[in-house]
C-alpha positions as CSV (number, residue, x, y, z in Angstrom):
1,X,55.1,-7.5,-30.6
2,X,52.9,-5.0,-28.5
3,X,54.3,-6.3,-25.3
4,X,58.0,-5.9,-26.7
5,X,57.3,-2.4,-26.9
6,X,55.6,-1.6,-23.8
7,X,58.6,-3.6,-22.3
8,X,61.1,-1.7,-23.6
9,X,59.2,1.4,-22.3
10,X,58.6,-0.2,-19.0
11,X,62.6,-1.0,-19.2
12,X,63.9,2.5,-20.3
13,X,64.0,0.8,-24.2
14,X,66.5,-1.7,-23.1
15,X,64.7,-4.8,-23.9
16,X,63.2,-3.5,-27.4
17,X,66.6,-2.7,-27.7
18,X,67.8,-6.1,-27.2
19,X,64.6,-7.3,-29.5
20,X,65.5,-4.9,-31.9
21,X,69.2,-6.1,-32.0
């Protein structure tokens, strides 16, 4: 889960967004 995070940060949140969804 550590890289979903730093993905979304990398991706302005959009992907942990997406994950989050």
């Amino acid at each position: 889960m550590s890289k979903i995070i730093k993905w979304g940060i990398l991706g302005s949140g959009r992907i942990a967004h997406e994950f989050a969804e």
